[in-house]
Backbone as a ProteinNet text record, in pm:
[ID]
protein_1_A
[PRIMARY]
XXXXXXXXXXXXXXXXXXXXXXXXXXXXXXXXXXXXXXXXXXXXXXXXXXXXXXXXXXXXXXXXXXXX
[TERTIARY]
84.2	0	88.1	62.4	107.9	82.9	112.2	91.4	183.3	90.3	148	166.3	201.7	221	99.5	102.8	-30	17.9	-49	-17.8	-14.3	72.1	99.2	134.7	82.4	80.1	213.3	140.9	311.5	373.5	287.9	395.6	440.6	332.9	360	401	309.2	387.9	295	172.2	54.9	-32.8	-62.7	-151.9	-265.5	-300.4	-351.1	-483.1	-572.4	-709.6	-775.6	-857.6	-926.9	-954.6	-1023.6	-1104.3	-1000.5	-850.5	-774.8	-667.4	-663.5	-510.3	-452.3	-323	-256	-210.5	-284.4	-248.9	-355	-295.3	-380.5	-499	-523.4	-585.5	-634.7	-734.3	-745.9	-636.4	-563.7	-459.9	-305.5	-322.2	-122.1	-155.2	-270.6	-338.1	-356.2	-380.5	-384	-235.7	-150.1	-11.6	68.9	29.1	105.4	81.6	-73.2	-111.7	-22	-35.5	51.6	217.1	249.4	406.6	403.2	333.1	282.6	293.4	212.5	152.8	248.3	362	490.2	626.5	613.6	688.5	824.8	733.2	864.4	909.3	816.2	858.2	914.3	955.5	1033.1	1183.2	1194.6	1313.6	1483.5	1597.1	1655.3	1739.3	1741.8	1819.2	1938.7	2015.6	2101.4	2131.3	1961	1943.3	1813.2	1866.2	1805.5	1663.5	1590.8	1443.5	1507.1	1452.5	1457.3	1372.8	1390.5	1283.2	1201.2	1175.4	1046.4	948.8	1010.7	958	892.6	988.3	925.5	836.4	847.3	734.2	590.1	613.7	506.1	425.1	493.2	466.8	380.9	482.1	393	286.4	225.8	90.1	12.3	76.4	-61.2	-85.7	11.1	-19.4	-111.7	-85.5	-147	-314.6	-304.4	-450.8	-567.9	-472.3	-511.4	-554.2	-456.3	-543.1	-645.6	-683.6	-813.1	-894.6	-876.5	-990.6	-1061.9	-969.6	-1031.7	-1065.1
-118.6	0	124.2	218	323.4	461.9	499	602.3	746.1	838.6	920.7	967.6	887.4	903.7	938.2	998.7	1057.4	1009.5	939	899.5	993.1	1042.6	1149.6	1092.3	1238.4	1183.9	1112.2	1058.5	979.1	1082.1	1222.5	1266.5	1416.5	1453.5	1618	1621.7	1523.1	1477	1538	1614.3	1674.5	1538.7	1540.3	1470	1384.8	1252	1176.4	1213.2	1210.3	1194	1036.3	1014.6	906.7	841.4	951.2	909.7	908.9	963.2	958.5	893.7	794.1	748.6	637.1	655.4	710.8	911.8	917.3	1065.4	1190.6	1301.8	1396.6	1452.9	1477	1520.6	1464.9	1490.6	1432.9	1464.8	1598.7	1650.2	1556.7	1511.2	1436.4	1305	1254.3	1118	1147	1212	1241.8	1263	1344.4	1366.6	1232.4	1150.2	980.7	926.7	934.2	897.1	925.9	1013	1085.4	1003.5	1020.1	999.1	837.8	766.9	623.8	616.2	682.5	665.2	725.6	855.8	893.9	808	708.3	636.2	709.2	810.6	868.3	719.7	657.4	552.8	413.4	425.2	304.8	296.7	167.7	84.6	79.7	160.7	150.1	12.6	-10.7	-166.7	-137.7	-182.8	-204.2	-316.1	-380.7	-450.8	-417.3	-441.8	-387.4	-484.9	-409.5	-528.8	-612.7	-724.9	-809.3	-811.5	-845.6	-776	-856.3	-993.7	-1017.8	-933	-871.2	-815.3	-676.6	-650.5	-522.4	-515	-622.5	-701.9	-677.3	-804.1	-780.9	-646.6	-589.3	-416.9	-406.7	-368.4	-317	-360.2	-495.6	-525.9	-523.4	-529.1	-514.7	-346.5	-308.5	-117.2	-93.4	-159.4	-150.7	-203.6	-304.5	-393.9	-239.2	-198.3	-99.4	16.8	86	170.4	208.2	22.5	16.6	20	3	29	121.9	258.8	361.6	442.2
0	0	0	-46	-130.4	-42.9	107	178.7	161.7	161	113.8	-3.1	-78.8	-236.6	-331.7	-432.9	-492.4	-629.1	-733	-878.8	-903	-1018.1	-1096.4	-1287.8	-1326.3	-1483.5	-1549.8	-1627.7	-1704.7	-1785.5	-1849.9	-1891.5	-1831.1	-1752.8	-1692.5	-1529.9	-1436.2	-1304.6	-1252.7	-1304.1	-1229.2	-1166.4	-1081.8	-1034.1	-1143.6	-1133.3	-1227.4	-1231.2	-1326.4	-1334.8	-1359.5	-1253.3	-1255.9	-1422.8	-1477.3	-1591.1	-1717.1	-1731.5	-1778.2	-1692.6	-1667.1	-1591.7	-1686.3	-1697.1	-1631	-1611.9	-1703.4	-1738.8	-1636	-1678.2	-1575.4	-1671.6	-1791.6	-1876.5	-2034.5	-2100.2	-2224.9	-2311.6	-2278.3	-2369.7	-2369.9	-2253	-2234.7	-2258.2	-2307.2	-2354.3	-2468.3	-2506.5	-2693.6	-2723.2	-2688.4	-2698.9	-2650.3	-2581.5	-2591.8	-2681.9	-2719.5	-2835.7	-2949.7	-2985.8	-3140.8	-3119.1	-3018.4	-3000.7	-3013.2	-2970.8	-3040.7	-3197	-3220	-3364.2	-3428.8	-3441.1	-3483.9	-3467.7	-3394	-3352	-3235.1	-3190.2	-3040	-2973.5	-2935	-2818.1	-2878.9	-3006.3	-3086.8	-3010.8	-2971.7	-2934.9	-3079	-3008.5	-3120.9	-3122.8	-3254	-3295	-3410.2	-3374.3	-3512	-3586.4	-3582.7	-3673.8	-3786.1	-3911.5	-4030.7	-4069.8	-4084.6	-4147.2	-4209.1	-4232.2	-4340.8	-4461.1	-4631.9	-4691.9	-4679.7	-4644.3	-4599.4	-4473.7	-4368.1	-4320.1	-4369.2	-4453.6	-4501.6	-4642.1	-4686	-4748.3	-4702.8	-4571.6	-4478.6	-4470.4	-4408.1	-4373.4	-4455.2	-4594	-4683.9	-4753.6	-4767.4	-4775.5	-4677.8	-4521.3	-4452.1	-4473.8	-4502.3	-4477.3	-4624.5	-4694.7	-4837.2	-4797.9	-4743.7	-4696.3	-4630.4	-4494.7	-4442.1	-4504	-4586.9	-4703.2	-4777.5	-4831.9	-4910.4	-4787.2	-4728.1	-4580.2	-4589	-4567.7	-4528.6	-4675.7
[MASK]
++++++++++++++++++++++++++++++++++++++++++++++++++++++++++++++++++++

């Protein structure tokens, strides 16, 4: 148990909001969001795709396209 201590946002350190947690607001949850989806939080490797992988990629990203 956790006395004393108050959750705070993952990205500003303001105090958490229930209805947004981990975050304090809809705004630093949309802004994790984006940094997701931009790839901020990508792991670096110095290892190179393989072109089957990037194969891959590119038909499911192609699949995804005709989607929308």
């Amino acid at each position: 148990m956790r006395l004393g201590k108050k959750a705070v946002c993952a990205l500003c350190d303001k105090p958490q909001a229930k209805s947004y947690k981990p975050f304090c607001s809809r705004r630093c949850k949309l802004i994790d969001l984006g940094n997701w989806i931009d790839g901020g939080y990508k792991l670096p490797s110095e290892e190179a795709p393989s072109e089957a992988e990037i194969l891959d990629l590119s038909d499911y990203l192609s699949q995804k396209k005709q989607q929308f």
